[in-house]
N, CA, C and O of each residue as an XYZ file, in Angstrom:
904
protein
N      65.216     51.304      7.119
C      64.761     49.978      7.508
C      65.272     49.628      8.894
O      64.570     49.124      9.771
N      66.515     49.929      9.012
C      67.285     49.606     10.493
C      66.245     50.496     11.541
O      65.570     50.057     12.472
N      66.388     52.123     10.964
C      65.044     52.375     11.787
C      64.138     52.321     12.714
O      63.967     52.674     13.881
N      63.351     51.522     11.467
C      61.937     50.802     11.474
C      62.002     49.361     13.093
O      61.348     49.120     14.107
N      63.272     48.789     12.348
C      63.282     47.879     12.924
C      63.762     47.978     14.709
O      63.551     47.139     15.586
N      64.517     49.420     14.825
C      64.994     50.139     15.997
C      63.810     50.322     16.804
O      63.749     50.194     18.027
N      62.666     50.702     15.836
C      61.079     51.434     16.661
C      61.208     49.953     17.053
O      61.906     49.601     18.004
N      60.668     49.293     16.461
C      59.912     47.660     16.714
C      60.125     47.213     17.860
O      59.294     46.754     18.643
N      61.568     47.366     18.039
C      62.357     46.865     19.186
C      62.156     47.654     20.265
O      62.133     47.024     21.322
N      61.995     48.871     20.356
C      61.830     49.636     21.397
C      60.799     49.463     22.029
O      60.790     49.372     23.257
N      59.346     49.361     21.003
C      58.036     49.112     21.116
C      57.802     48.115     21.569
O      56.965     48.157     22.470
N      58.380     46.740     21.215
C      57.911     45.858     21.938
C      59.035     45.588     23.209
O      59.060     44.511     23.805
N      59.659     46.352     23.430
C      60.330     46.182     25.172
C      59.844     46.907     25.981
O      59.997     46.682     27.181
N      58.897     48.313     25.376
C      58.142     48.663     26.373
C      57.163     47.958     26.973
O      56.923     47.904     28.179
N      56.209     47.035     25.455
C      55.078     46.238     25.711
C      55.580     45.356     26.975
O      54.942     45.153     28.008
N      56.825     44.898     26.660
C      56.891     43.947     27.820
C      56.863     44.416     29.260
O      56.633     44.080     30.422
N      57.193     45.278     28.560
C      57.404     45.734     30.461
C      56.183     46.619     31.389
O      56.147     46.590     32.619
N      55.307     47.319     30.607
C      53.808     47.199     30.839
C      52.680     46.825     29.986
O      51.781     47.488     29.469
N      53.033     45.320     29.978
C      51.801     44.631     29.226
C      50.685     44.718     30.514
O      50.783     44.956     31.718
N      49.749     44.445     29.732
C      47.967     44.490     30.873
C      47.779     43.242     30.968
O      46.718     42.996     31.543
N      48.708     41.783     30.455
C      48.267     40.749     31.379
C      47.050     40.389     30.069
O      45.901     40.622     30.442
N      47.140     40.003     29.005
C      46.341     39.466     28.414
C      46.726     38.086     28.374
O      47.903     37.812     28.612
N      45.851     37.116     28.089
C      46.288     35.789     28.132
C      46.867     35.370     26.533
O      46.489     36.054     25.582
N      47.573     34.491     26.372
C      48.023     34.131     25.029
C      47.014     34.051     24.162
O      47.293     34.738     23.180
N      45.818     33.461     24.043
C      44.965     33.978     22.694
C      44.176     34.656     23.117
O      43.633     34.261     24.149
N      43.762     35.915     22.564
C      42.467     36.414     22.461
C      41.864     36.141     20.916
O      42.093     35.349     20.001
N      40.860     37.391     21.198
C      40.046     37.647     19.974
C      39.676     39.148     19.210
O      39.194     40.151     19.737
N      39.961     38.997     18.192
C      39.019     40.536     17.589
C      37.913     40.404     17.911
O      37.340     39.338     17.686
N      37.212     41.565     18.605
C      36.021     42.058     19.382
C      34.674     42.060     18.108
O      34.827     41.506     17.019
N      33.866     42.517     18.362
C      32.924     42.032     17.443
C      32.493     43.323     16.312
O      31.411     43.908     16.264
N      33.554     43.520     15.549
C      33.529     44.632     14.798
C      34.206     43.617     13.233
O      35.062     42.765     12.997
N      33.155     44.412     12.503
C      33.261     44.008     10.969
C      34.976     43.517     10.559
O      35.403     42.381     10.355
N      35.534     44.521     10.544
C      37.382     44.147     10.524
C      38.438     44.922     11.006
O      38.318     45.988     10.402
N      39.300     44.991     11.668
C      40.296     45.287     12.028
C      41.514     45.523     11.166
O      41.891     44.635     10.401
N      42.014     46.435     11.234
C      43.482     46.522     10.364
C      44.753     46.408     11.568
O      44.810     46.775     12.742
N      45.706     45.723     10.666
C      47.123     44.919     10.888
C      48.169     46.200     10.727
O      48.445     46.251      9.529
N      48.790     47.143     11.368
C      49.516     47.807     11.167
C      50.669     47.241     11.512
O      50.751     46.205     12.173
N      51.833     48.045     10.982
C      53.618     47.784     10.806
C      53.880     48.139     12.276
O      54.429     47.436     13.125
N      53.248     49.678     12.431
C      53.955     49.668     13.840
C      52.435     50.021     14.497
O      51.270     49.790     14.175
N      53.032     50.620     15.454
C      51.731     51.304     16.889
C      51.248     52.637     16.592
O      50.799     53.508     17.336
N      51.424     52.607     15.431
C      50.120     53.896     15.020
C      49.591     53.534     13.504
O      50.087     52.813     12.639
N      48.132     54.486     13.531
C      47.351     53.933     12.304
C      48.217     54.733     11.298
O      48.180     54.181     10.198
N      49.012     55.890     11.306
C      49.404     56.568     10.156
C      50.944     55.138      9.184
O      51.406     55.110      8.044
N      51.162     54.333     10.316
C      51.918     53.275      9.572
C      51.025     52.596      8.833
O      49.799     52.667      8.743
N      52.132     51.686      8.135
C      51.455     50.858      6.896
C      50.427     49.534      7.434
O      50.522     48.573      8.198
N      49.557     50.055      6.657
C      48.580     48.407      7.069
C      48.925     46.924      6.725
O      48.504     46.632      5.605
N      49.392     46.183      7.188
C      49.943     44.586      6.559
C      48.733     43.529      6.856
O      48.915     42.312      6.887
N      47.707     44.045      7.031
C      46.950     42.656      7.262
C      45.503     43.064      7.406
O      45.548     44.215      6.971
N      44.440     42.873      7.695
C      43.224     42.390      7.858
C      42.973     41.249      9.015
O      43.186     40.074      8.717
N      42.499     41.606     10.396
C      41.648     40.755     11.010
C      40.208     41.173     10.919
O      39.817     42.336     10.819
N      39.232     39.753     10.978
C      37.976     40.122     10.956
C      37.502     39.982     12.795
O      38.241     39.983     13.780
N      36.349     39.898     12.723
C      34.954     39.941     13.856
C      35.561     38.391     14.481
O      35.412     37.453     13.698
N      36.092     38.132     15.550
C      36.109     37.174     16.278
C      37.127     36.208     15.922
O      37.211     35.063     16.366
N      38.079     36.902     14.878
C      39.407     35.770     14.943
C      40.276     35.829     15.961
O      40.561     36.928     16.436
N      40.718     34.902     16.356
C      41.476     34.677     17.546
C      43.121     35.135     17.152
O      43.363     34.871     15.974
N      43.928     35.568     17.663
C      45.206     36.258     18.005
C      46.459     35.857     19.120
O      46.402     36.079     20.330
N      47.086     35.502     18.722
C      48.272     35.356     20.446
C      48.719     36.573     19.962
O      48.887     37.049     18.839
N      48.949     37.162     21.732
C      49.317     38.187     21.684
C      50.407     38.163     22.617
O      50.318     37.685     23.748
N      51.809     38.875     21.950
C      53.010     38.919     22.314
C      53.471     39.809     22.809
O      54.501     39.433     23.370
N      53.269     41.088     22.978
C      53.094     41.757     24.254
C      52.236     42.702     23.727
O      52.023     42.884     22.528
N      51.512     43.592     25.117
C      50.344     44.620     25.071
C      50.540     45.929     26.056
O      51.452     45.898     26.881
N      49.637     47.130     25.960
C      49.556     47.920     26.556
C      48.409     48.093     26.315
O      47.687     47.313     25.695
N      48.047     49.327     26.859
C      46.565     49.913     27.047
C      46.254     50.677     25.379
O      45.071     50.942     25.164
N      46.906     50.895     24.653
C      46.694     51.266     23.573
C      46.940     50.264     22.651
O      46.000     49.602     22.210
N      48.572     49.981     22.152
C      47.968     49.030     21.124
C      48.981     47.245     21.513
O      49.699     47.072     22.498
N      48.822     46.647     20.881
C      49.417     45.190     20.909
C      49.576     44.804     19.560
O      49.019     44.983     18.477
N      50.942     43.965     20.225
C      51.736     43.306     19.478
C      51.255     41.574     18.870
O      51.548     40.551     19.489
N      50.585     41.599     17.728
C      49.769     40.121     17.828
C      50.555     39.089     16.695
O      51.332     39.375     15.784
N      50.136     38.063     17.051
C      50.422     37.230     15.986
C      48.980     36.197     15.359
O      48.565     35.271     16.055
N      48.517     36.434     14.365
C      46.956     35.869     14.253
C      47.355     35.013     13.957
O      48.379     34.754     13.324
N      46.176     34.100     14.606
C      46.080     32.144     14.449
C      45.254     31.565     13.503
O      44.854     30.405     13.602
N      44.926     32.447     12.420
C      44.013     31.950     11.320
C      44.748     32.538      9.975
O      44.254     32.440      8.851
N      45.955     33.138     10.254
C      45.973     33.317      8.860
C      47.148     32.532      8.030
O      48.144     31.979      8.497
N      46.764     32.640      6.741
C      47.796     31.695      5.907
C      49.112     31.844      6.122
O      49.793     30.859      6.405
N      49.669     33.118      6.018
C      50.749     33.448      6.726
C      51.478     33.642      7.606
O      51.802     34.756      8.018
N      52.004     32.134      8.210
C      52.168     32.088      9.640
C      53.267     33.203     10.135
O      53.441     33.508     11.315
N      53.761     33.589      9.353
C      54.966     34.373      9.967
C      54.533     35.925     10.304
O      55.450     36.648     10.696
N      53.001     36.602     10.168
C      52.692     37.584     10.205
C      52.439     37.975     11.074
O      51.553     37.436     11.738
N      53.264     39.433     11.643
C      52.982     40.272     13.063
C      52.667     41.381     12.832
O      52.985     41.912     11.768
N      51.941     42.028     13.800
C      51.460     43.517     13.848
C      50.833     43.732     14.897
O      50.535     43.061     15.885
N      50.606     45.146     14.433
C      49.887     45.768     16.005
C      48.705     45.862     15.556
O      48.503     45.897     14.343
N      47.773     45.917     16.402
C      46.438     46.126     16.601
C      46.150     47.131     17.751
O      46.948     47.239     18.682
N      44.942     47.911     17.684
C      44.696     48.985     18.593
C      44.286     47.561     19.816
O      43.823     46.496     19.409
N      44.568     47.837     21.298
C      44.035     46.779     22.407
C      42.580     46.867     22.105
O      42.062     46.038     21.357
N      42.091     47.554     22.493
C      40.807     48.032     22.021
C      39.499     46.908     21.634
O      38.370     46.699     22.078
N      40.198     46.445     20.754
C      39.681     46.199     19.985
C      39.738     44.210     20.253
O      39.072     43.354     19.672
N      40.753     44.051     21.291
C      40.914     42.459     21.630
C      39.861     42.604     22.915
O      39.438     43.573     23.547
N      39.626     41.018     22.999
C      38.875     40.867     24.346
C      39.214     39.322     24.790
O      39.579     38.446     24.006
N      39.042     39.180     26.051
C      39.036     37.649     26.274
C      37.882     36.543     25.890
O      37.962     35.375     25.509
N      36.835     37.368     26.141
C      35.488     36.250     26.205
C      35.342     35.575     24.228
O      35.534     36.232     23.206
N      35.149     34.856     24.294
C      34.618     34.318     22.679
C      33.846     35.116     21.792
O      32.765     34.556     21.613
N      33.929     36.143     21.183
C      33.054     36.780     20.126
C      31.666     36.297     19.957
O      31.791     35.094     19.728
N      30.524     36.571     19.949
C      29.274     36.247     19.230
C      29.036     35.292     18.506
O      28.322     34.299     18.647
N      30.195     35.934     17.077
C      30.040     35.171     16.147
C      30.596     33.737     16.423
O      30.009     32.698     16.120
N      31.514     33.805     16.890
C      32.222     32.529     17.215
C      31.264     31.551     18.288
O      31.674     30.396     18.405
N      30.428     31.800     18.820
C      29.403     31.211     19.699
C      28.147     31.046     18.408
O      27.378     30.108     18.198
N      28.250     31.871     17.952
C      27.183     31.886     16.773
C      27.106     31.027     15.958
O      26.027     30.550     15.605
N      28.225     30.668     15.506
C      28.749     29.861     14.534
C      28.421     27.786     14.826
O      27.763     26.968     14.182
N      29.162     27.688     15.927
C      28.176     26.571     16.265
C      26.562     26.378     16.922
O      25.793     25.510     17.337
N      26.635     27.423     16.756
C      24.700     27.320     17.389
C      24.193     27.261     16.089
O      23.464     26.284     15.918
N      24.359     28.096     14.966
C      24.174     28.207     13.675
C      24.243     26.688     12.825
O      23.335     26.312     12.084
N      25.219     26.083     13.028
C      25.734     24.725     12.420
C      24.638     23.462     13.217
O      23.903     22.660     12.641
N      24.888     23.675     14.954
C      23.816     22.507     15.409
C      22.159     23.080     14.581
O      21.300     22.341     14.100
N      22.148     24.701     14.654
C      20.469     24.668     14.240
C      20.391     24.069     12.725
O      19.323     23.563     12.379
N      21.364     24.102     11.910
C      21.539     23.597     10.561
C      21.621     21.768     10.616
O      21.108     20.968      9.833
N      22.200     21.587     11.461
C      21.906     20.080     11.951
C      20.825     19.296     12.243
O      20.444     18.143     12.039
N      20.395     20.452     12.873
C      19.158     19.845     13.926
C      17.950     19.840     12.968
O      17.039     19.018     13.062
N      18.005     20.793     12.062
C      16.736     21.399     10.728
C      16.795     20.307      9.961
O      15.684     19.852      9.690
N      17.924     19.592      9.413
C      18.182     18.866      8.695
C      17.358     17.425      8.972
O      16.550     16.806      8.280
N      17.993     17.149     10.439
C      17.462     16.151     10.787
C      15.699     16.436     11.184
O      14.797     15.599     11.181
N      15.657     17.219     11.357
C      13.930     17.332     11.249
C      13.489     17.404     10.004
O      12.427     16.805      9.835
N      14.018     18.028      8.895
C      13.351     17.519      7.819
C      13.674     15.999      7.449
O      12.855     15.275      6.885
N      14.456     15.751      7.680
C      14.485     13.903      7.557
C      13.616     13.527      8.481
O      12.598     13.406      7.800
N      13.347     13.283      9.474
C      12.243     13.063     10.491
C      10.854     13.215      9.761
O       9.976     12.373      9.570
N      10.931     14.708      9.368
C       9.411     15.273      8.882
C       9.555     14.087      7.370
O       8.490     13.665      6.918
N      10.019     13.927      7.133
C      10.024     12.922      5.738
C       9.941     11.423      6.084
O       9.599     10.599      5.236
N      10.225     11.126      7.207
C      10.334      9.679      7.402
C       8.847      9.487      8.423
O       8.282      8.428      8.697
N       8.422     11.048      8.903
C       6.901     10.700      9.203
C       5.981     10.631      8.232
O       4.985      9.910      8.185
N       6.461     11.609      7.274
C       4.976     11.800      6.148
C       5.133      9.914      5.259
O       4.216      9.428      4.597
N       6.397      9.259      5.498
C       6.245      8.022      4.760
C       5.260      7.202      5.854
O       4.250      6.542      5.613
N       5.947      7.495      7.204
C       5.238      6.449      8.314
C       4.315      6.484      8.450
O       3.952      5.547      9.161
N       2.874      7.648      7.895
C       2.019      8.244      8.341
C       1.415      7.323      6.860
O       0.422      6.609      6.997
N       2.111      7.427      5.496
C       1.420      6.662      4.399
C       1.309      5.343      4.457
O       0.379      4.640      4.064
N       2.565      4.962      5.101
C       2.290      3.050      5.284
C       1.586      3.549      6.354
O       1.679      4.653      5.817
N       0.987      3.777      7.332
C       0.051      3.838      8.132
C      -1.262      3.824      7.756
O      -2.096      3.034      8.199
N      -1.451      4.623      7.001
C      -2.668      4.464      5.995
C      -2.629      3.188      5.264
O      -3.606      2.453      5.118
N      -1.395      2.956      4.793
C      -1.859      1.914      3.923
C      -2.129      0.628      4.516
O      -3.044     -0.108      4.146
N      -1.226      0.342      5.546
C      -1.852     -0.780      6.898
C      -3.462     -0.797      7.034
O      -4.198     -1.729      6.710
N      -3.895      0.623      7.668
C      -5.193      1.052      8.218
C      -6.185      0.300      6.892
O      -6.984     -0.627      7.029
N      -5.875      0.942      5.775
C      -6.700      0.419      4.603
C      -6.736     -1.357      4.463
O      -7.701     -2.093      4.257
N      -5.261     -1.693      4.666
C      -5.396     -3.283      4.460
C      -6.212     -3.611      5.512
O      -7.120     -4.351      5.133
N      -6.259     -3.318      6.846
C      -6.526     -3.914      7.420
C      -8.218     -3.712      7.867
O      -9.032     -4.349      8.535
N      -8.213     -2.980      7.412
C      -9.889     -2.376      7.080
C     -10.438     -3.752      6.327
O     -11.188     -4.530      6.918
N      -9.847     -4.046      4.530
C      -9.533     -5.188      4.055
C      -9.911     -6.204      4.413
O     -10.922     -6.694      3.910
N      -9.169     -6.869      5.454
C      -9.041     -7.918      6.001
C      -9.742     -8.329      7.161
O     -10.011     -9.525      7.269
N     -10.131     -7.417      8.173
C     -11.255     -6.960      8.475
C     -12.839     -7.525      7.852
O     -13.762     -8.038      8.486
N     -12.768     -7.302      6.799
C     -14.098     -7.489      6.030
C     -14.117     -8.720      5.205
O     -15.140     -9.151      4.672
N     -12.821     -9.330      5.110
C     -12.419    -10.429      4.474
C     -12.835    -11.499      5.443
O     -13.493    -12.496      5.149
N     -12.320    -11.142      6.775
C     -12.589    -12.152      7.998
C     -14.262    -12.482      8.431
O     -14.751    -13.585      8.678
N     -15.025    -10.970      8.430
C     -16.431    -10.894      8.653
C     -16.922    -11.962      7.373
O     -17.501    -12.961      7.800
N     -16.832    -11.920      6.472
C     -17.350    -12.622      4.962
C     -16.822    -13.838      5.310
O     -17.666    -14.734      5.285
N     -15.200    -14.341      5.773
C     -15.310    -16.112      6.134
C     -15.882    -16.003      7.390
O     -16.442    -17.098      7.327
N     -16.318    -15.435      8.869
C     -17.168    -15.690      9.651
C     -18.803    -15.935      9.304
O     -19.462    -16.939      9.575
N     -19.152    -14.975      8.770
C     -20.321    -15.487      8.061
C     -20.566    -16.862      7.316
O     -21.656    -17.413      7.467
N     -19.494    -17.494      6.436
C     -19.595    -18.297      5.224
C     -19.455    -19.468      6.876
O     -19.981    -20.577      6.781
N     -18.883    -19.164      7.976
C     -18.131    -20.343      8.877
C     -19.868    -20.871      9.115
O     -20.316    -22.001      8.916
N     -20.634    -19.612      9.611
C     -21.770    -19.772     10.436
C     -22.748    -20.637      9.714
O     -23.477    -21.575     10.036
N     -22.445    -19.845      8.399
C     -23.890    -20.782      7.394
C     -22.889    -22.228      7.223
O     -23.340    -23.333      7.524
N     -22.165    -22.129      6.952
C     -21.107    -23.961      6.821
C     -21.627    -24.639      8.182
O     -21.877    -25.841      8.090
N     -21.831    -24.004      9.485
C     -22.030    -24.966     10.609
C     -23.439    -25.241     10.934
O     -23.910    -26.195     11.554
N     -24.189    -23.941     10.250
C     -25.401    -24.808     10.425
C     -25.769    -25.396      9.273
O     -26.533    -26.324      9.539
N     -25.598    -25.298      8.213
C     -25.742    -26.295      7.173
C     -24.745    -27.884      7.804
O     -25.218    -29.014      7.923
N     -23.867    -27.617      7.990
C     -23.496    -29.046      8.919
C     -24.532    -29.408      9.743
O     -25.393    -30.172      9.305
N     -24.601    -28.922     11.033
C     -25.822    -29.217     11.990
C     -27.280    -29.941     11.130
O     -28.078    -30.831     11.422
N     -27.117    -29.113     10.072
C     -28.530    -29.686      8.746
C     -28.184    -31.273      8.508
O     -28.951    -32.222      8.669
N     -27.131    -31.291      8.178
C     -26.630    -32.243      7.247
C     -26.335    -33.503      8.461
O     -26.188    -34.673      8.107
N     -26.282    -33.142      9.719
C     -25.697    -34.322     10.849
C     -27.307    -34.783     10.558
O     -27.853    -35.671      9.903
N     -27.809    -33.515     11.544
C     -29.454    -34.253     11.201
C     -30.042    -34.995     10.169
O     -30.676    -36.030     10.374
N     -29.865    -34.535      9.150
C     -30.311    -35.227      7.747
C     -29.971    -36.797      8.235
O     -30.760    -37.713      8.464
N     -28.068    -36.761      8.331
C     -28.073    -38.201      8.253
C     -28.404    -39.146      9.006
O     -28.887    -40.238      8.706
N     -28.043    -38.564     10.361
C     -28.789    -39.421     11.248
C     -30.544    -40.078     11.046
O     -30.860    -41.260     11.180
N     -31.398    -39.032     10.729
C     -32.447    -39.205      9.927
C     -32.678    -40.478      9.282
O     -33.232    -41.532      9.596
N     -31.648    -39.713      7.589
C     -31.423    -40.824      6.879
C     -30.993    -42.538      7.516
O     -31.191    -43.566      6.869
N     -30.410    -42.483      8.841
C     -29.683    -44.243      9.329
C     -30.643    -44.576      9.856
O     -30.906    -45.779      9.876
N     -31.683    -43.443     10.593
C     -32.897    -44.035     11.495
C     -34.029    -45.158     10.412
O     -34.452    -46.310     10.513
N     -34.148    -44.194      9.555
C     -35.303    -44.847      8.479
C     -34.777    -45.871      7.998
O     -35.295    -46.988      8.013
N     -33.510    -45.536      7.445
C     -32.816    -47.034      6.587
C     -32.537    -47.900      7.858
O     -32.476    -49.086      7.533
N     -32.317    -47.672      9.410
C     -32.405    -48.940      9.849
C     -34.125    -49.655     10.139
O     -34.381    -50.855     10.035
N     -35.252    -48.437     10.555
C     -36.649    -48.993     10.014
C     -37.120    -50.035      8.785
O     -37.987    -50.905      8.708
N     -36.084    -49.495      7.842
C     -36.627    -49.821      6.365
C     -36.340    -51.317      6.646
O     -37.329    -52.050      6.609
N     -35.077    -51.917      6.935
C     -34.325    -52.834      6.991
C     -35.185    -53.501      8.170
O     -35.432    -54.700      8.042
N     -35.615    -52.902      9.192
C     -36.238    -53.873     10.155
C     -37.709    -54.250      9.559
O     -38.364    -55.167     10.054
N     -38.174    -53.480      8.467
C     -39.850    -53.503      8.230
C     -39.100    -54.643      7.038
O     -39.699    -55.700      7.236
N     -38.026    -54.877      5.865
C     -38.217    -55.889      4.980
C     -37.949    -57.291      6.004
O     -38.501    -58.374      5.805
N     -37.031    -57.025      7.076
C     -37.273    -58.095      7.834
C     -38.552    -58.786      8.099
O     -39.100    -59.841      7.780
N     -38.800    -57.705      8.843
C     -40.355    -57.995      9.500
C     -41.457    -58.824      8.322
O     -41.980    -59.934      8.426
N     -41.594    -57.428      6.787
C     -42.057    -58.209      5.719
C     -41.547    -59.761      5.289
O     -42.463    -60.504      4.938
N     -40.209    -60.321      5.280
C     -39.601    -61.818      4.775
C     -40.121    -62.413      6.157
O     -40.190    -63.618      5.914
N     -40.490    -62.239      7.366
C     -40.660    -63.146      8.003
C     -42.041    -63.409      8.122
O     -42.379    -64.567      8.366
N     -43.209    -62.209      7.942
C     -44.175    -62.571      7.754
C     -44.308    -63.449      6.451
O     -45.243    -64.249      6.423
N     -43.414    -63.368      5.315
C     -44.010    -63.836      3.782
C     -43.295    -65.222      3.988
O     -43.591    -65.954      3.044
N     -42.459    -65.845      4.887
C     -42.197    -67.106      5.339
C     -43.071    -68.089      6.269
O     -43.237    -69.309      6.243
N     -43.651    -66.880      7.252
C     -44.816    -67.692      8.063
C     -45.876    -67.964      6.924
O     -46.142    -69.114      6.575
N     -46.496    -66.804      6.335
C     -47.815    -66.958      5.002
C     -47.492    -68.415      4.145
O     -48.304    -69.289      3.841
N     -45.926    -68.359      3.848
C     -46.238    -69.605      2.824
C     -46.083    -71.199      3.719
O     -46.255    -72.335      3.278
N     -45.671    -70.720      5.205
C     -45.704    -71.698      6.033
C     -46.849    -72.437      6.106
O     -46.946    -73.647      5.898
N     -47.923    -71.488      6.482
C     -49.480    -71.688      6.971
C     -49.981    -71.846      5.703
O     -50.938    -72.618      5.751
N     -49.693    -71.343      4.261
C     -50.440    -72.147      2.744
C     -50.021    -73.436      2.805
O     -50.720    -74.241      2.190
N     -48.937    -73.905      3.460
C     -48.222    -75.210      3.030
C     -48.784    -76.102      3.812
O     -49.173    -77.217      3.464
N     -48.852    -75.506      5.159
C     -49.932    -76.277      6.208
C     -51.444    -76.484      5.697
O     -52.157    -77.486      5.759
N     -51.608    -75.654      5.358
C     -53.096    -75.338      5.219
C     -53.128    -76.592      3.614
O     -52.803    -77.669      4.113
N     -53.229    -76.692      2.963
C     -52.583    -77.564      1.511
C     -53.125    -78.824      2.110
O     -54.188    -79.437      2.022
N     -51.513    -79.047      3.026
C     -51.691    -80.348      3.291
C     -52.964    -80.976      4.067
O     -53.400    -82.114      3.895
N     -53.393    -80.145      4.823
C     -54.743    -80.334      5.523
C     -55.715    -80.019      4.861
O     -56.732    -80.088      5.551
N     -55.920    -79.674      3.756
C     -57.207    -79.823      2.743
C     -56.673    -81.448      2.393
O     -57.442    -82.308      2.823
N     -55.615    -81.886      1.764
C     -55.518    -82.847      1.023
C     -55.588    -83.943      2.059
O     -55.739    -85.124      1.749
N     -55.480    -83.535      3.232
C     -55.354    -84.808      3.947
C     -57.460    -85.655      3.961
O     -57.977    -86.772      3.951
N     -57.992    -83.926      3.995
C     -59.577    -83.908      4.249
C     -59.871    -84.309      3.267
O     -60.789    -85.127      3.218
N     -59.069    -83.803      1.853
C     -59.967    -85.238      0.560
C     -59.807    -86.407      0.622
O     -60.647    -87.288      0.439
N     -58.333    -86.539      0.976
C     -58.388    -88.017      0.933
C     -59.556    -89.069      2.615
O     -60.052    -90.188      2.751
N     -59.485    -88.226      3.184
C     -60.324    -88.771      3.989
C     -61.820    -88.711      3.630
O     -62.528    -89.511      4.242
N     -62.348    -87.997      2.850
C     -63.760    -87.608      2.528
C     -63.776    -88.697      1.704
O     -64.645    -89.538      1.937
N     -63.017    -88.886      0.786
C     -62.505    -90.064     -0.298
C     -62.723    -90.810      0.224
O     -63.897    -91.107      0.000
N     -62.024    -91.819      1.325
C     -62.305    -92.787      1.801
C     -63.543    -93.165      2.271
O     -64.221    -94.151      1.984
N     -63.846    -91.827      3.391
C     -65.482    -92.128      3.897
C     -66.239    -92.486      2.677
O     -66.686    -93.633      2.676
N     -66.496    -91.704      1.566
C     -67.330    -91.762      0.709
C     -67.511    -93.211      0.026
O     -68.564    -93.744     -0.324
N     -65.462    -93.975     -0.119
C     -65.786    -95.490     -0.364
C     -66.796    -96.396      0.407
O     -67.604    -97.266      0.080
N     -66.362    -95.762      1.674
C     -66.874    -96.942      2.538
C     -68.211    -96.963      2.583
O     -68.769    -98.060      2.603
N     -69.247    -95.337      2.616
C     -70.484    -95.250      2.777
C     -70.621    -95.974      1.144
O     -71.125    -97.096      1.205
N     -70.347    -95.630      0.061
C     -70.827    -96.932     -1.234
C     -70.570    -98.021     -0.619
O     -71.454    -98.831     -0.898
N     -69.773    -98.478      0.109
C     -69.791   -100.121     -0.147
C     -70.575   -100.668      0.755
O     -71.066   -101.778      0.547
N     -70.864    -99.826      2.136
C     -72.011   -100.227      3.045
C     -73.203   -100.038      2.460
O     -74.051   -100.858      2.811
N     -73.626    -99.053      1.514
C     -74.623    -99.167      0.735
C     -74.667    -99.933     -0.050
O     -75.733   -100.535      0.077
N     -74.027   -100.359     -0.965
C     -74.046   -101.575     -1.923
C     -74.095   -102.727     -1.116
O     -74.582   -103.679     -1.726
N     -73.766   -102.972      0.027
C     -73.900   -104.039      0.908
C     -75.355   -104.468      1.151
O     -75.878   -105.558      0.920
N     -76.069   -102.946      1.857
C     -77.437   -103.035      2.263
C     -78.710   -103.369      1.070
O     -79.831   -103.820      1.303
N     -78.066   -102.948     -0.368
C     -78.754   -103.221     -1.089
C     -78.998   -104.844     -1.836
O     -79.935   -105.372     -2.435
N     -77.748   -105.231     -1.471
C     -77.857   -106.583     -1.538
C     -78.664   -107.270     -0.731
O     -79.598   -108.016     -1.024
N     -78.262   -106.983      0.243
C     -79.057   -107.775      1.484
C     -80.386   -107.506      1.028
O     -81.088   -108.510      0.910
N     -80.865   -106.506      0.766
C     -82.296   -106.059      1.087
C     -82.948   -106.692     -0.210
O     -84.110   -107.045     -0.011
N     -82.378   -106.967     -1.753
C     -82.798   -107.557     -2.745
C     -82.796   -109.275     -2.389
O     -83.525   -110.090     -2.954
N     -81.969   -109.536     -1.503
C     -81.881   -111.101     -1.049
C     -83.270   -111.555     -0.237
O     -83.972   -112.531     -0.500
N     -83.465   -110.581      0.814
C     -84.731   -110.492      1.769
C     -85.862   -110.719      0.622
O     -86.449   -111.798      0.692
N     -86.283   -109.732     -0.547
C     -87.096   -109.911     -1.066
C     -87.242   -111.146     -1.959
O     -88.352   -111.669     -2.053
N     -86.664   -111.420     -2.324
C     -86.532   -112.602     -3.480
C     -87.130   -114.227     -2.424
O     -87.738   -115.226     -2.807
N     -86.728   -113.929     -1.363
C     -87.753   -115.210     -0.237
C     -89.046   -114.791     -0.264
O     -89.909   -115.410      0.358
């Protein structure tokens, strides 16, 4: 074990002293998984599993293998080597993948909500279009009922006016009739009295022609009797 731990030490004072200058995190390169070895060769024991694009600080390196400490795993205290190889600086695929993957899962989502909140907007659309089709035809039927209401009004002004013309005729003709049937019994009443005035005057004449006749007949029986 002292050993083991003798290599370790040796190994990583070489790393230090020709590391290649990697920056504190990288990444596993874009390969299915990586194995975690004890020391700097694969015939040591494997302690770990990195996958495709987990990120790593790396505590010292060479051109063959490095000394890492991974930033994703449960076990924070876990070190090993990894072939260099196999680290890189730039972001893995997957790891670029991964949020392009999540916004397109976002973005799908919200288009099927979209596509659902059109196919509703598109049915009240119809169903507007239909009411208002509706109402539409509701309005034509009271425009029509307005037209026949105004000329049946226009009928009905005429009518009455009509109707005030005659009834004020009517009213001027019973006038007209009471004033003629006041003059008529005027001129019977006149007329009356001037017959009666002509009997009684015919009356009189008629006394007087008897009594000038009864006069003359006297006289004329007196003449004879000498």
């Amino acid at each position: 074990m002292k050993r083991c731990a003798s290599i370790i030490g040796i190994v990583v004072g070489l790393f230090l002293l020709v590391g290649n200058g990697f920056s504190a995190e990288v990444f596993v390169s874009d390969t299915l998984s990586i194995d975690l070895y004890d020391e700097p060769t694969k015939e040591s024991k494997v302690i770990g599993t990195l996958l495709s694009g987990e990120a790593v600080d790396v505590i010292v390196s060479d051109e063959a293998w490095s000394f890492v400490r991974p930033l994703e795993q449960e076990n924070e205290d876990l070190r090993g080597f990894i072939e260099t190889k196999y680290l890189m600086d730039r972001l893995p695929w997957k790891k670029k993948a991964l949020p392009i993957r999540d916004e397109n899962e976002r973005i799908s989502e919200k288009l099927r909500f979209l596509d659902k909140e059109l196919k509703r907007t598109l049915l009240d659309y119809q169903a507007l279009t239909k009411k208002l089709g509706a109402t539409q035809d509701e309005l034509r039927r009271i425009q029509k009922e307005y037209e026949s209401l105004k000329i049946n009004a226009g009928d009905y002004i005429r009518l009455k006016e009509a109707y005030a013309s005659a009834l004020a005729g009517l009213r001027d003709i019973r006038k007209a009739r009471k004033a003629l049937l006041d003059e008529n019994e005027r001129l019977l009443s006149s007329q009356s009295k001037r017959f009666f005035v002509a009997e009684g005057l015919l009356l009189i004449f008629g006394l007087v022609i008897g009594l000038a006749i009864g006069r003359l007949e006297k006289k004329t029986k007196s003449l004879l009797y000498y």
